[in-house]
C-alpha positions, -999 to 999 in steps of 0.1 A, spaced: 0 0 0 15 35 -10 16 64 11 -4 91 4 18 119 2 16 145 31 1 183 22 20 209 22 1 228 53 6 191 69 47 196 62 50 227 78 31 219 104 50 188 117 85 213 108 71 235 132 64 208 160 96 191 157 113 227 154 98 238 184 99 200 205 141 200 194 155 238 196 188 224 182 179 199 159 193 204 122 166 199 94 183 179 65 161 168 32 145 202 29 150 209 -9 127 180 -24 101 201 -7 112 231 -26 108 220 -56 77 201 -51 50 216 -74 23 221 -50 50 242 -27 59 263 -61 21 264 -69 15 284 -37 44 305 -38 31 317 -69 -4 319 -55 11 343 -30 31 366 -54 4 365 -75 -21 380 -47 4 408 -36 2 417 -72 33 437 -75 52 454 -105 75 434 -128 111 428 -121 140 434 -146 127 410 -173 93 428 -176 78 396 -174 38 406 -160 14 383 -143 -3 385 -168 18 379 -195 24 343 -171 -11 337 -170 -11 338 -212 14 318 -216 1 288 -189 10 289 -151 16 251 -154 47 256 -181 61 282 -162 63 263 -129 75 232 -147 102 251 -161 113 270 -128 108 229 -111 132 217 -141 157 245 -131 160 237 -95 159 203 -98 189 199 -121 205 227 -104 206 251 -134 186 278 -114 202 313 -115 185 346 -100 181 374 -121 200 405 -109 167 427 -89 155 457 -101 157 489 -81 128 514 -74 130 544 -55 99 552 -34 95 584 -10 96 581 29 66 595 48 56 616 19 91 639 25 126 641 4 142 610 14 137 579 -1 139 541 1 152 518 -21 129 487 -31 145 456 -48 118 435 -71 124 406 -77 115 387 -110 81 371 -108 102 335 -113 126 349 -83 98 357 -62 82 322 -69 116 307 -59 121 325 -28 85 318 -15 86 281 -21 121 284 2 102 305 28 71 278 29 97 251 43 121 273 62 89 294 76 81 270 105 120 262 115 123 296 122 91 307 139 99 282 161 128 300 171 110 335 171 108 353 205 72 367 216 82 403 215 91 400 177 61 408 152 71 421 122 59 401 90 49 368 111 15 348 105 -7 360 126 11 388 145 4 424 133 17 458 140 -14 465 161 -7 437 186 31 455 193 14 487 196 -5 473 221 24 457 242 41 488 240 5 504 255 2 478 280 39 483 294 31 523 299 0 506 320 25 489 339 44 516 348 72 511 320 81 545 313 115 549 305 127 541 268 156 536 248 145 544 217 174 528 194 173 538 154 193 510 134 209 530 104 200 514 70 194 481 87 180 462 60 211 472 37 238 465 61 228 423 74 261 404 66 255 376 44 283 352 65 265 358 98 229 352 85 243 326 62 254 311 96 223 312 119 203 295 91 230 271 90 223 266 129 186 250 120 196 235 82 214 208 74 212 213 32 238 217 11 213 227 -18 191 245 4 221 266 18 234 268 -20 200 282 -31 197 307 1 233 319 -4 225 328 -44 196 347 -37 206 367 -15 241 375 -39 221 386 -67 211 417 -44 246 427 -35 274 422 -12 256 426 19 223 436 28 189 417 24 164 436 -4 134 455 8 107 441 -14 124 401 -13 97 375 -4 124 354 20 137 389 36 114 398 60 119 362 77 157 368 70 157 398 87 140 382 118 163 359 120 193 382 121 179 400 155 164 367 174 201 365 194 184 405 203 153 392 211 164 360 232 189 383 254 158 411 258 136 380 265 164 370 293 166 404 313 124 401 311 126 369 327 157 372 357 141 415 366 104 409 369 87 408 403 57 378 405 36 389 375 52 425 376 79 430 346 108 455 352 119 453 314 95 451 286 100 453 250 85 453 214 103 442 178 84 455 142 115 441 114 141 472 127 116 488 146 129 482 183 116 497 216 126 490 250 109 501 279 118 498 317 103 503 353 100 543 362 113 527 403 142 542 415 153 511 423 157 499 386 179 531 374 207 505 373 184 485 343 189 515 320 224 516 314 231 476 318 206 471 292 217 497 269 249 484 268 240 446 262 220 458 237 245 479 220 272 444 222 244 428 202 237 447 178 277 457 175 286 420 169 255 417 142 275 445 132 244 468 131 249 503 130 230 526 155 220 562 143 231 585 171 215 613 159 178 595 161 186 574 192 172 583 227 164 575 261 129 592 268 115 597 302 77 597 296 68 608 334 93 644 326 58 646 296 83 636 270 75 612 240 92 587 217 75 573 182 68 537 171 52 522 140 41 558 129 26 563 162 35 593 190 35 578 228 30 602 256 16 597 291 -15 621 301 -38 624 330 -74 611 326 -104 624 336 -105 606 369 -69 623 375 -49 589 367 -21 588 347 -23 565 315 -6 560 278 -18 582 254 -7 573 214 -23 589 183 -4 590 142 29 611 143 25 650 126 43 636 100 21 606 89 -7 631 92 12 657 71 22 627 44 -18 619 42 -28 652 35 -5 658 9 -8 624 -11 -48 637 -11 -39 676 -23 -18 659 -49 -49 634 -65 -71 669 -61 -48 691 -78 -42 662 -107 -82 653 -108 -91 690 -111 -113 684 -141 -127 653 -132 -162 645 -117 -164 646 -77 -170 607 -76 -143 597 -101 -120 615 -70 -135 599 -45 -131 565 -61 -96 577 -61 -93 589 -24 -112 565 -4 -89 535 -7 -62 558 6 -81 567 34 -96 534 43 -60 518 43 -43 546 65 -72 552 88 -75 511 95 -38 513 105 -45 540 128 -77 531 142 -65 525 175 -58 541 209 -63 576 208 -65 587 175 -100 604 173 -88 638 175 -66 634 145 -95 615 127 -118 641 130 -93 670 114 -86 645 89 -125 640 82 -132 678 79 -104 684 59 -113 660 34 -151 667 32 -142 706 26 -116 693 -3 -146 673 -17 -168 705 -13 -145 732 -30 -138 707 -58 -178 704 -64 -182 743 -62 -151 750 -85 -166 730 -113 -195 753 -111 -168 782 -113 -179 796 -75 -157 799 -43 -165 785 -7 -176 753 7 -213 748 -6 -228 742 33 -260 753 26 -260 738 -10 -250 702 0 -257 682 36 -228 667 49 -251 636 46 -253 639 12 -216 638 3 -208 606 24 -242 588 16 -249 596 -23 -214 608 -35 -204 573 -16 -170 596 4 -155 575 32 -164 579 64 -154 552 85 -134 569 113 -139 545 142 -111 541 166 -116 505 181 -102 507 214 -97 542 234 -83 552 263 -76 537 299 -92 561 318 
């Protein structure tokens, strides 16, 4: 009687149970899985729904889906399985940085590459989040940005209010292929996995792991867990019962660490500072000085994480409690990716704009629809709705907003404008 062969969710699921049952066991007989069609199947699945622009070739979706998704997987299965697979060298976009002058660099990958690297993330996926610590949540199943918001929230709760607010310079750019190369090699066992692995990330550069790779947001994980297990540590040997001296959050390169406002734990500051800085400095991770701080949230300063500002404020009942809402600048980038698509759509019909507007605002409003952004909300809100009513009145050739000739009603219900602003949770007054 043959076996019937085992699914792919089935594979990583029993990776991840022995990963997690053995932390030092060595996975070999990793690449068949690669290269299995169903695993390539998916990995195109998934590039296919983050859409995505074309790599270097110019090779579309589309232009796969013409010529037959099943020939183009055979041909990418033929390649790997007779070892003939080569990446293609990325192709570089520029794309501004909170609206403002500076920019980042994204590296996209050829829709083949991307297929590639997401069949190797499939199988290596559960190997590694078995290794992952709880504070890190960038770009894992099932973990969002919201949920290390709210650690960082909860911490201030707990009376966590000192910070070191650590900025890692170019982070992404900088990961050294020998060390990563090495703490994959930690969990692996496969020469032609490790072959594959060490080819993709050379057809980026020297160094560095791309922003826009489908295997680097797991890579870059994996470069800071040694951060993460030491943090974990000093959480673990400095809490008191349930009571945590030491508490800290991880989004990709976004790192906060916060610490107990007792006099007692002054000391925690500095020896926790400098572990972390012998971390990072043997990652060889380069700090930015200039953005770096410790912040000291009960002298009413703040300190910024995923896009949001974190202060302390009194409530109503005279108790102090975290207060976070959407940094000026995200606010300031909004508002001017809006102008822009009014100023472009000046001749256009009011509902061909908002078609235009609204999935901008949905997606940057559901990021920011939590803790205490209401305030922020309702400029927003106003702002747009008087955009909405000088572009109706300047197609008439008049001035103004049009109060009396439109109700606010009728914008949102029969021009169809967005105007979702719920915050889900508030405040802990």
């Amino acid at each position: 009687m043959t076996k019937s062969p085992i699914s792919l969710q089935d594979l990583r699921r029993r990776i991840y149970v022995k990963a997690k049952a053995e932390p030092t066991w060595r996975f070999w007989g990793l690449y068949v899985h690669v290269c299995k069609m169903e695993t390539l199947q998916e990995a195109y699945q998934m590039a296919k729904n983050n859409n995505g622009a074309p790599g270097i070739d110019g090779v579309t979706f589309d232009a796969v889906e013409e010529s037959g998704v099943e020939g183009f997987l055979k041909q990418i299965q033929d390649e790997l399985d007779q070892n003939t697979y080569q990446p293609m060298p990325v192709r570089k976009k520029e794309i501004p940085k909170d609206g403002g002058t500076k920019v980042r660099v994204l590296s996209i990958p050829a829709i083949r590459d991307r297929v590639v690297q997401g069949a190797l993330k499939l199988i290596l996926e559960p190997i590694f989040e078995a290794d992952f610590q709880p504070g890190s949540y960038g770009y894992r199943p099932k973990r969002s940005a919201h949920e290390a918001v709210s650690r960082v929230d909860q911490a201030i709760v707990q009376g966590l209010t000192r910070i070191i607010d650590l900025d890692l310079r170019a982070y992404f750019d900088n990961v050294q292929h020998s060390l990563l190369l090495e703490k994959v090699a930690q969990r692996v066992q496969d020469a032609s996995v490790m072959k594959l692995l060490k080819m993709i990330l050379k057809s980026t550069g020297a160094k560095g792991v791309p922003q826009g790779g489908v295997i680097s947001p797991m890579l870059s994980n994996l470069y800071l867990t040694e951060v993460d297990r030491m943090l974990e540590k000093a959480i673990a040997t400095t809490r008191r019962g349930q009571y945590p001296n030491v508490q800290y959050a991880r989004f990709a390169d976004d790192l906060v660490v916060l610490i107990s406002s007792h006099p007692r734990q002054d000391w925690l500051i500095g020896a926790v500072e400098k572990r972390l800085r012998e971390e990072l400095g043997q990652l060889r991770v380069e700090i930015n000085e200039e953005k770096s701080r410790k912040v000291d949230l009960t002298k009413g300063e703040s300190f910024s994480f995923l896009g949001f500002e974190y202060r302390r404020v009194r409530s109503r009942q005279g108790k102090w409690r975290p207060h976070f809402v959407p940094k000026p600048k995200k606010r300031t980038a909004l508002l001017r990716k809006l102008k822009e698509i009014f100023r472009q759509s000046v001749s256009q019909p009011a509902r061909i704009v908002i078609g235009r507007i609204n999935p901008i605002l949905r997606g940057w409003v559901n990021y920011f629809r939590v803790g205490n952004s209401s305030g922020c909300f309702s400029y927003i809100k106003l702002w747009v709705e008087k955009k909405v009513r000088r572009h109706l009145l300047r197609a008439r050739g008049r001035k103004g907003f049009g109060w009396k000739r439109w109700s606010t009603q009728w914008i949102y219900d029969t021009l169809g404008l967005f105007n979702d602003y719920r915050v889900v949770y508030g405040d802990h007054s």
